[in-house]
C-alpha positions as CSV (number, residue, x, y, z in Angstrom):
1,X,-3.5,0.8,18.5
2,X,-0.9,3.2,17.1
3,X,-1.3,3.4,13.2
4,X,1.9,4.8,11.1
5,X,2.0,5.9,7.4
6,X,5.2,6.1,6.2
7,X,5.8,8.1,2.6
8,X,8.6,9.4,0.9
9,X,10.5,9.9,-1.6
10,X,12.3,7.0,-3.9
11,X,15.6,6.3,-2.0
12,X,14.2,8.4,1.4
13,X,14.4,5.3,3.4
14,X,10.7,3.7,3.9
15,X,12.1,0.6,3.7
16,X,15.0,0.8,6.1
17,X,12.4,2.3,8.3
18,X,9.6,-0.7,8.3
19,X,12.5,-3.0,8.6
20,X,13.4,-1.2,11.8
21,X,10.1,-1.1,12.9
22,X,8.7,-4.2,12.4
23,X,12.3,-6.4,13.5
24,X,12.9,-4.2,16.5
25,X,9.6,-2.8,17.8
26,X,7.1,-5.8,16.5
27,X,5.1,-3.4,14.5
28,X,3.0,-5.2,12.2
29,X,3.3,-3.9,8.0
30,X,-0.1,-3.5,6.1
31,X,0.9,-2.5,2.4
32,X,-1.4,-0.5,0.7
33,X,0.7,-1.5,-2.9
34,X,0.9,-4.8,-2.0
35,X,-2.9,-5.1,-1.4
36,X,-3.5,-3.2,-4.7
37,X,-1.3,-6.1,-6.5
38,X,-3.0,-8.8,-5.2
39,X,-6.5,-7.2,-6.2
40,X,-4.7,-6.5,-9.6
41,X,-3.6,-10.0,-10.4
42,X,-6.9,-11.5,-9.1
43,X,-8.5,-9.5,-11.8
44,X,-6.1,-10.5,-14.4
45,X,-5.0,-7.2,-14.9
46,X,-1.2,-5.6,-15.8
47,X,0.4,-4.4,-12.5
48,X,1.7,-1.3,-13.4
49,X,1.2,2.7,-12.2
50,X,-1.8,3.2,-14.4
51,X,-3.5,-0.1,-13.4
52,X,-2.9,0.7,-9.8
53,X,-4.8,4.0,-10.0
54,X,-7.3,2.9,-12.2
55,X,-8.1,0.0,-9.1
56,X,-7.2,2.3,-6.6
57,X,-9.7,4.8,-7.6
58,X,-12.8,2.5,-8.6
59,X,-12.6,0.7,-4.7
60,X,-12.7,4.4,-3.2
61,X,-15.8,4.6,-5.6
62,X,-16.9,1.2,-4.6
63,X,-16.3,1.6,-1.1
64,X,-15.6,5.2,0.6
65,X,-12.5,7.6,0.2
66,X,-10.7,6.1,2.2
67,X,-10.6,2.7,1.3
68,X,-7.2,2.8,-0.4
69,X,-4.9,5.7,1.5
């Protein structure tokens, strides 16, 4: 299994780059914001930035470090 983390800046081109990757190479997309927002919104919570890290930060508590890259 190959595992790619894509990060950059607003505008850099992530998204043209997952398109690319999952339409012409079959790579599958795991978001780490999108799974954030559904854990969000299951706990009734405000999706915004500080919500996010507030989560983000009490599963790598919950869990390990490296629960939520």
């Amino acid at each position: 299994m190959v595992i790619i983390g894509i990060t950059g800046t607003l505008g850099a081109g992530k998204g043209t780059l997952v398109d690319y990757l999952i339409n012409k190479r079959g790579f599958a997309h795991y978001s780490a914001r999108e799974f954030l927002i559904r854990e969000i919104t299951r706990q009734g919570l405000e999706v915004n930035r500080d919500t996010m890290t507030s989560v983000a930060n009490k599963l790598r508590a919950l869990h390990s470090p490296a629960y939520v890259i």
